[in-house]
C-alpha positions in Angstrom: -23.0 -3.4 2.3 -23.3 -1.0 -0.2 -20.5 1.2 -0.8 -19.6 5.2 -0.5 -20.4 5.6 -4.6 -22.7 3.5 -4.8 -25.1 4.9 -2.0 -24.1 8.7 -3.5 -24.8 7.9 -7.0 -28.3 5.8 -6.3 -29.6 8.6 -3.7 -28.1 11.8 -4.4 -27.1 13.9 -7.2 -23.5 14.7 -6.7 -21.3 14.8 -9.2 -18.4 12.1 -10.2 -16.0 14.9 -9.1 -18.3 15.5 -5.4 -18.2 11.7 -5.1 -14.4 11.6 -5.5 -13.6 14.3 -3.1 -16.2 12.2 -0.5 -14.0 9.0 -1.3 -10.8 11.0 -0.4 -12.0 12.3 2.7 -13.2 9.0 3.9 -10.2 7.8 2.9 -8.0 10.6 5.4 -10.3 11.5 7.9 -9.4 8.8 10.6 -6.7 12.0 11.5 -9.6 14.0 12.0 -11.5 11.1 14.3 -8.3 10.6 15.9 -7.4 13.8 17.2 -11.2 14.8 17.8 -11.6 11.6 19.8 -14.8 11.1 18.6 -17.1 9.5 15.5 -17.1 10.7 12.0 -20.3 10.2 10.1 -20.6 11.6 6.8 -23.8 12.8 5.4 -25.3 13.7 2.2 -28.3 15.2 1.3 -31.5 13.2 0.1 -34.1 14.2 -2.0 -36.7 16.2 0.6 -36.0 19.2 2.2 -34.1 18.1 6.0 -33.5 14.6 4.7 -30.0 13.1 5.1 -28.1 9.7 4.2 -24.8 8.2 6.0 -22.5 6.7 3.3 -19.6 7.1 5.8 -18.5 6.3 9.4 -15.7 6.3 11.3 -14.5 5.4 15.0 -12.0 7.1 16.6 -8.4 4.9 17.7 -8.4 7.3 20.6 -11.7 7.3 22.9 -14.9 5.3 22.8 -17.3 4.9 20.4 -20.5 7.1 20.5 -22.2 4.1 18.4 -22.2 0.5 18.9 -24.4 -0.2 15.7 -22.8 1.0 12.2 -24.6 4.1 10.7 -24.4 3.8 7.0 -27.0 3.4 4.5 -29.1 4.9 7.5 -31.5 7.4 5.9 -32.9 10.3 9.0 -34.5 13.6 8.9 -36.4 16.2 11.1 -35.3 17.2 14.8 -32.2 14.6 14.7 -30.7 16.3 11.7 -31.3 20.2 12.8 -27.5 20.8 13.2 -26.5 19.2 9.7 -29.2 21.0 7.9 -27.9 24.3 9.8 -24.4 23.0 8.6 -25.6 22.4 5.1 -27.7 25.5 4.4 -25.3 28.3 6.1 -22.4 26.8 5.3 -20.9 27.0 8.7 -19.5 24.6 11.4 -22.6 24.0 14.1 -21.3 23.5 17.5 -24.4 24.7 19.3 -27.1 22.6 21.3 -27.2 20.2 24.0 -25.6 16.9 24.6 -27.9 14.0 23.3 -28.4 10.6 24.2 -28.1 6.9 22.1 -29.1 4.9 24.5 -26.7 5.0 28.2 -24.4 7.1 26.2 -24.2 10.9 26.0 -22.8 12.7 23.2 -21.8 15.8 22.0 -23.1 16.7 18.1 -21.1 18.7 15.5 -21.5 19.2 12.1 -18.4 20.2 9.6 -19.6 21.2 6.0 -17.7 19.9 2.9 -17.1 21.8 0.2 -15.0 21.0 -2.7 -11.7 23.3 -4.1 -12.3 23.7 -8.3 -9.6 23.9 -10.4 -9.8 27.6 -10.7 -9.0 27.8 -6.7 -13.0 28.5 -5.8 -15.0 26.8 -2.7 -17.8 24.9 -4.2 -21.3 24.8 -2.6 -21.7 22.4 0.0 -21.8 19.3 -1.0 -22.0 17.3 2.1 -21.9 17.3 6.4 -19.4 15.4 8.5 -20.6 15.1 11.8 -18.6 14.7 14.4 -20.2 12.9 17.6 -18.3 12.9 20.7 -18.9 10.2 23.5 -19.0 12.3 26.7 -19.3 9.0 29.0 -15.7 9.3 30.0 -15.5 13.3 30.0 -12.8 14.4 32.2 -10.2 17.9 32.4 -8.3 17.4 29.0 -4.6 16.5 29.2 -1.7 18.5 27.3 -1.8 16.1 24.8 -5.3 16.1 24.1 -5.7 20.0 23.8 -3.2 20.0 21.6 -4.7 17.3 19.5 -8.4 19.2 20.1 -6.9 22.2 18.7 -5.5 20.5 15.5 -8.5 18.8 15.1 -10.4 22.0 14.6 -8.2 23.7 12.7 -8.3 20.5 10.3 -12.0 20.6 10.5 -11.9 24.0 9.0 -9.7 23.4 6.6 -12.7 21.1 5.1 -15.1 23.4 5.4 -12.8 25.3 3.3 -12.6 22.7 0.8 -8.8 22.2 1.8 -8.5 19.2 3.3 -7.5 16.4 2.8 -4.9 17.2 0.5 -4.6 15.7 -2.7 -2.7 11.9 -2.2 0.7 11.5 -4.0 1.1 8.4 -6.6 2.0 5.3 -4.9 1.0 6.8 -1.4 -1.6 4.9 1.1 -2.9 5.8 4.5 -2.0 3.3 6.8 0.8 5.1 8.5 1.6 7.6 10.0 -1.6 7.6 12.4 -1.6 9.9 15.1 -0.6 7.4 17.8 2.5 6.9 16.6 3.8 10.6 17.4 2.6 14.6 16.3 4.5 17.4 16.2 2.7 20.9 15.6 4.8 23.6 14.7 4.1 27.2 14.3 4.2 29.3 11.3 8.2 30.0 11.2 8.6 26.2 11.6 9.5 25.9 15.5 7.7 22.6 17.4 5.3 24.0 19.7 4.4 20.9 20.8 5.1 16.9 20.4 3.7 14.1 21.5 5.8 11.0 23.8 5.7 9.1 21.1 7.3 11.7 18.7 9.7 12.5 21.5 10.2 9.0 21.5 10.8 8.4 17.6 13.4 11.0 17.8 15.0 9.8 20.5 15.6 6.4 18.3 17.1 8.5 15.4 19.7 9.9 18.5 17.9 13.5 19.3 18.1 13.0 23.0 16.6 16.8 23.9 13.3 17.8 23.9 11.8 18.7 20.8 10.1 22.0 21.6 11.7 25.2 20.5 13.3 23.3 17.5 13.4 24.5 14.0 12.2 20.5 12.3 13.7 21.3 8.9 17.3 22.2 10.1 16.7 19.2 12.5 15.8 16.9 9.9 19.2 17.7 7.7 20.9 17.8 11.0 19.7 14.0 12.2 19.7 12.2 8.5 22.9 10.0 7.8 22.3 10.6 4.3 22.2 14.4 3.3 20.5 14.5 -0.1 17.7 12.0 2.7 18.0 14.9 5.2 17.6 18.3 2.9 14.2 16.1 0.9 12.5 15.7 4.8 13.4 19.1 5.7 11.9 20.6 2.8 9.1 18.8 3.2 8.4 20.4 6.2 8.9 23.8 4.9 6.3 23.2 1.8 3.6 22.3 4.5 4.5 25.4 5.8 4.3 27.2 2.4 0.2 25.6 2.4 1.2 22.7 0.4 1.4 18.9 0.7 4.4 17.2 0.3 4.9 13.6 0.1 5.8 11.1 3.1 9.6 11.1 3.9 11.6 8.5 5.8 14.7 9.9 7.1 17.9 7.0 8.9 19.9 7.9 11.3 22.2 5.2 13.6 20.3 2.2 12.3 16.7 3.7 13.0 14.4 4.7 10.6 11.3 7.1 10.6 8.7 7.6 8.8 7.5 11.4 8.6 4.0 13.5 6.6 3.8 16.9 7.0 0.5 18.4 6.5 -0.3 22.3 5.9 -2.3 23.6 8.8 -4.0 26.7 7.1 -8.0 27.6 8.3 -9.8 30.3 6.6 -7.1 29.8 4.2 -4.4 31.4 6.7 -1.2 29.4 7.4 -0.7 29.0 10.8 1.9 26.5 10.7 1.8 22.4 10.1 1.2 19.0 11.5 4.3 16.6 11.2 3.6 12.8 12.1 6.0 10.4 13.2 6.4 7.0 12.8 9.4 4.6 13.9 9.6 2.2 11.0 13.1 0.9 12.0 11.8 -3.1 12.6 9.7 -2.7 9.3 12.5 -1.7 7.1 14.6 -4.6 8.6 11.9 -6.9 7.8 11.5 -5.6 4.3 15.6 -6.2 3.9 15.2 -9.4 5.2 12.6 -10.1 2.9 14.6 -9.0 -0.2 17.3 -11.1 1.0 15.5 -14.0 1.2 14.1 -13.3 -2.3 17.3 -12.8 -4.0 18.7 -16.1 -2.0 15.4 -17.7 -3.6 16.4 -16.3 -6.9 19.7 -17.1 -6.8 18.7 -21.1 -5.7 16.7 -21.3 -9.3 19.8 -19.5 -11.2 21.8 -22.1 -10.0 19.2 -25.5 -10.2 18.6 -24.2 -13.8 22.2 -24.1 -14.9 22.7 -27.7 -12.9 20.0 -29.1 -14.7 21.0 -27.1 -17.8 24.7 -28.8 -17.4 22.9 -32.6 -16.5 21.1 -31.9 -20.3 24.3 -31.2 -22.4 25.9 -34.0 -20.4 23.1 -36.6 -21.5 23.4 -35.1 -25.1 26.6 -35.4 -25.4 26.3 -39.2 -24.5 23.4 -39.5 -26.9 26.2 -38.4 -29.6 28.4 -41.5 -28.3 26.0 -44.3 -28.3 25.7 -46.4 -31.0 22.1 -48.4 -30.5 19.5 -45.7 -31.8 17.1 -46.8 -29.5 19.4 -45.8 -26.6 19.7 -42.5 -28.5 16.3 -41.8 -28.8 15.8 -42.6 -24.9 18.9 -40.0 -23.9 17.6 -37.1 -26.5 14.0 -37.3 -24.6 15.8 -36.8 -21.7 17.7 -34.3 -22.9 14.3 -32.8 -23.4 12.4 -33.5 -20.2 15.0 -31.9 -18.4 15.5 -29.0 -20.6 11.6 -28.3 -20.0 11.9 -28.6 -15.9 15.2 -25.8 -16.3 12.9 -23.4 -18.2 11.0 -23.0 -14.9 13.4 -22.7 -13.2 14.9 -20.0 -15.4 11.9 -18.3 -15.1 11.4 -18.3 -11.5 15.2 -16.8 -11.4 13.6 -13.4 -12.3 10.8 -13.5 -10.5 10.3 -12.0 -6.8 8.4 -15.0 -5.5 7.3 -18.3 -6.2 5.4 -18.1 -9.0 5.8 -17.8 -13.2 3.5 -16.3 -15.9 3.5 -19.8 -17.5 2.1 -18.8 -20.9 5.6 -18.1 -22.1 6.7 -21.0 -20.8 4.5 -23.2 -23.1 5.1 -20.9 -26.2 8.8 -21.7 -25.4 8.1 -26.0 -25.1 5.9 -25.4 -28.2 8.4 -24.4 -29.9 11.2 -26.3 -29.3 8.5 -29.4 -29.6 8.5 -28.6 -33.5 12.2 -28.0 -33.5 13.3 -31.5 -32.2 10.6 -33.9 -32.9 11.1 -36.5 -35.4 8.9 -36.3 -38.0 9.2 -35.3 -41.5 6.0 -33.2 -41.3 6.1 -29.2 -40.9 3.6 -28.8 -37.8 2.2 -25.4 -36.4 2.0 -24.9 -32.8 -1.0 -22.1 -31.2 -1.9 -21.2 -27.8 -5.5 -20.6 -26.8 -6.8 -18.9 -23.7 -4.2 -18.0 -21.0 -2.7 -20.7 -18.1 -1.8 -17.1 -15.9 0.6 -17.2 -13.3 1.0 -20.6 -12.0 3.1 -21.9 -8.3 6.5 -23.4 -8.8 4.9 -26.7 -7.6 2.1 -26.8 -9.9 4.5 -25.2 -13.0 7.4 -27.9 -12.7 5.6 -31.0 -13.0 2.9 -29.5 -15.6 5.5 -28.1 -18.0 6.5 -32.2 -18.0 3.6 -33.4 -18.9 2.8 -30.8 -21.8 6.9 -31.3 -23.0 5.1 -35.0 -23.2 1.8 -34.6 -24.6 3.6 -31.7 -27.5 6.4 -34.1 -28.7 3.5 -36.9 -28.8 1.4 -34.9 -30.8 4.2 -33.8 -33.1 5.7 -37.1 -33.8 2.9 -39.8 -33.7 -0.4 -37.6 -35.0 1.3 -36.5 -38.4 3.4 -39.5 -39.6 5.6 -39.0 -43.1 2.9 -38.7 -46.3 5.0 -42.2 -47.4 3.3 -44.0 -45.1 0.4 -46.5 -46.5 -3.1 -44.4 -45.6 -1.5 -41.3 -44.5 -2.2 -39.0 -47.4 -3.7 -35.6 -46.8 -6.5 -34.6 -49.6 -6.2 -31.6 -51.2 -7.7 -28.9 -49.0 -7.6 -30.5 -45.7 -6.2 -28.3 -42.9 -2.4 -27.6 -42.7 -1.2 -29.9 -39.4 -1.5 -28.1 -36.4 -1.3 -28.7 -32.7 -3.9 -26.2 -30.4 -2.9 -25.6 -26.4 -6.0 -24.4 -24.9 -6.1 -23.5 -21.1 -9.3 -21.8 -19.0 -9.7 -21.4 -15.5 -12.9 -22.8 -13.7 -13.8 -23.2 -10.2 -10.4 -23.1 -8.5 -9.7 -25.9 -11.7 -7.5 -25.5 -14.8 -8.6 -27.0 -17.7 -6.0 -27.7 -20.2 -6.4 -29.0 -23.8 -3.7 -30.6 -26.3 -5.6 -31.0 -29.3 -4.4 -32.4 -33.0 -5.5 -32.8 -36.0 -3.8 -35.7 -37.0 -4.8 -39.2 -37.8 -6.3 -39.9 -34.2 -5.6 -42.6 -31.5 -5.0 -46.3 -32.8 -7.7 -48.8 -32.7 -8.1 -50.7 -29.8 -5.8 -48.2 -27.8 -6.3 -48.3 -24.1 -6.3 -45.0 -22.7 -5.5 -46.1 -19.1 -2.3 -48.4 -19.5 -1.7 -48.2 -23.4 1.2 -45.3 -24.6 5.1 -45.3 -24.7 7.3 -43.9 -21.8 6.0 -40.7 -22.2 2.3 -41.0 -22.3 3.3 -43.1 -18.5 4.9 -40.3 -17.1 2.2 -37.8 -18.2 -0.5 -40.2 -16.0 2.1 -40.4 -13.3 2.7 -36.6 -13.0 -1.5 -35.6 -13.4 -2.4 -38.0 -10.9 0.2 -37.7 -8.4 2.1 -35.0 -8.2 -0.4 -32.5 -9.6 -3.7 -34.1 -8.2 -5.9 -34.1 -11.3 -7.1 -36.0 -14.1 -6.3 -36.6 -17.8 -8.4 -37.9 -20.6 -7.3 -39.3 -23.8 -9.5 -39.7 -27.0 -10.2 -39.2 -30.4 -11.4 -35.1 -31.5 -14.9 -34.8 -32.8 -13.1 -33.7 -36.2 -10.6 -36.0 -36.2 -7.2 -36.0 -34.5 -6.6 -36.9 -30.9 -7.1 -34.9 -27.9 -5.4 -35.0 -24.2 -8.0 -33.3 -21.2 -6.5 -32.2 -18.3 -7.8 -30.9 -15.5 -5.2 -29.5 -12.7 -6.3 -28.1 -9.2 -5.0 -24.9 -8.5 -5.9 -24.7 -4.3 -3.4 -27.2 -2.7 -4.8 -29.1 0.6 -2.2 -29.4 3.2 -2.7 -33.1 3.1 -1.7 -32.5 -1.1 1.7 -30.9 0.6 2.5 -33.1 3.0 2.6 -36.6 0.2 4.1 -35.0 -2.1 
């Protein structure tokens, strides 16, 4: 389905700065919908005089539907659309005319004109209707409650008429909470709740207010009910800058282990301040989950710390018997241990300072690139370059391939550029210094991974399934088992050798459960 801009901008012609201002009130107006109990539709203007397009609809929490069948991208005009022309042309809110019928289900039709506030302060022309449909099935004598929310609702429905509303969204905010379920409170111009609903009553009651909240001034109630004061004085004076006609940001406010989540929105129609809306939310079991969560994570993070300086300790303990053997070839096998394990503890090291279970690898294999050069055994001075990015990778999938590259690196290093003394390995003049390329691309839920030299190629008559040293049979081991994928070895079409892998990034459950 197409979206908000993209209907506007292929029908209409609004400005960027209309469309934004339609994006924002889609984006707040399920307050509106809420305390209306009814169905938001917004429409704009068409080319043809009468002719109207919905590029916005929403159903109220609070009361049923007026329409079973989704209205945007619907395109109307004549009779059906009287009271959003009348809205459109005279600027006004229509709340004349008849109850009308979709189907079984009567309805009650309103249309709210939306202008836009410039910078200098001005109402722009109207720009667009919302029309506000009411399902009058289920009509009955209105409760406190819902005059109270009926009255907020129209003083809200003003306020975008007047281009005021919604307010302009703070940095970092969203709007999934608080909705009007979770708990109003309307207060009056000096401040004092006129009204709240049970569940603001009941949110108090958690933070340890156990009177009833009408008559209350909610700024001096909010300093007197926060455990922290500097939390206390920031929620009360959030309430009195709604007051003032602005819009403050959310505030929570903790008190005796529970915590609540509070917005306070200017109520000002015709560009009078009347007083604000305040709503509620009782976050308390959030908040524990969130601490719980960043327990667990630093527990996590803490676990690496500690499996990296194990393995970190198992490293200098085999180097330090590599210094103490005397047979170099069981020197040689302790110092590419030293190695493999050193390559597992930078994942580790790197998932230490992360918040969950995954690592930007592409520092990781600058870092085994690196130390490939440094440590290899080979006379020859060999450059190391990364092309393409491997992105963040899981732990699971980052331990064992940081392995097999540690593997495929040092191999590269030390067998594809052998000293110049040796009988046929003299470089002409010219030829490229020797270099080892990583390349990595994602395709298809697949990474693709390249180690590419170019050295003196692959032996003759090597066999690329069984042939290799220890290493090259722990690099098959690790691609085909633990990592699922495949790994080709063979000679570059420019000479050198080449290692394809191919690494699947989706895990099956089966792929978890054998491993």
């Amino acid at each position: 389905m197409s979206t908000l801009r993209d209907l506007a901008e292929e029908h209409t012609q609004l400005r960027p700065a209309d469309i934004d201002h339609l994006h924002r009130i889609a984006g707040d107006w399920q307050l509106l919908s809420d305390l209306s109990f009814a169905d938001l539709l917004l429409w704009v203007p068409v080319d043809g005089e009468g002719t109207f397009l919905c590029v916005a609809q929403a159903r109220p929490t609070t009361a049923p539907t007026a329409y079973l069948d989704d209205q945007v991208g619907r395109i109307v005009g004549g009779p059906e659309v009287a009271h959003l022309e009348v809205a459109h042309r005279q600027g006004r809110i229509w709340r004349e005319g008849d109850p009308v019928w979709y189907g079984d289900v009567p309805a009650r039709h309103e249309a709210i004109p939306v202008r836009l506030r410039t910078a200098d302060g001005e109402a722009s022309e109207v720009i667009a209707v919302v029309g506000r449909d009411t399902n009058l099935s289920t009509a009955r004598t209105p409760s406190q409650l819902e005059l109270n929310y009926l009255t907020t609702a129209d003083d809200l429905a003003q306020m975008v008429a007047d281009g005021t509303f919604p307010p302009p969204r703070h940095p970092g905010e969203t709007t999934s909470a608080p909705r009007v379920g979770d708990g109003l409170v309307r207060l009056d111009a000096n401040g004092t709740v006129t009204y709240a609903s049970p569940n603001a009553q009941s949110a108090y009651r958690r933070l340890g207010y156990a009177s009833h909240l009408v008559g209350e001034d909610l700024a001096k109630l909010h300093r007197r009910l926060a455990s922290d004061p500097l939390e206390g004085t920031d929620a009360g004076n959030a309430v009195l800058a709604a007051l003032r006609g602005e819009a403050p940001p959310r505030r929570e406010i903790d008190a005796r282990g529970a915590t609540m989540l509070t917005r306070a929105l200017p109520l000002m129609p015709a560009g009078v301040p009347i007083g604000a809306l305040v709503l509620v939310r009782d976050i308390t079991e959030v908040r524990r989950r969130d601490r719980a969560l960043i327990t667990k994570d630093a527990t996590i993070r803490e676990i690496h710390h500690r499996v990296k300086n194990n393995l970190q300790t198992v490293a200098a303990l085999l180097r330090l018997q590599a210094r103490r053997v005397g047979m170099p070839e069981a020197r040689v096998a302790l110092e590419e241990s030293v190695r493999r394990v050193a390559s597992i503890a930078l994942v580790h090291e790197t998932l230490s300072l992360s918040s969950d279970e995954a690592v930007e690898f592409d520092g990781i294999v600058d870092r085994v690139a690196s130390a490939a050069t440094e440590v290899a055994a080979t006379e020859v001075t060999v450059g190391m370059r990364r092309q393409g990015s491997f992105g963040v990778l899981p732990a699971e999938i980052a331990t064992s391939l940081v392995m097999v590259l540690n593997e495929l690196l040092l191999n590269a290093v030390e067998h594809g550029f052998p000293p110049a003394g040796e009988e046929g390995t003299a470089r002409p003049d010219g030829a490229a210094k020797p270099e080892v390329v990583v390349s990595a691309h994602r395709f298809r839920k697949q990474l693709h991974v390249s180690v590419a030299d170019n050295g003196r190629g692959l032996p003759e008559q090597f066999d690329a399934e069984r042939g290799g040293n220890l290493g090259l049979q722990i690099v098959r081991a690790l691609i085909t088992g633990e990592l699922r994928g495949t790994i080709e070895l063979r000679n570059g079409a420019a000479g050198g050798t080449e290692a394809v892998l191919a690494v699947p990034l989706a895990r099956t459950p089966t792929d978890r459960l054998t491993t």
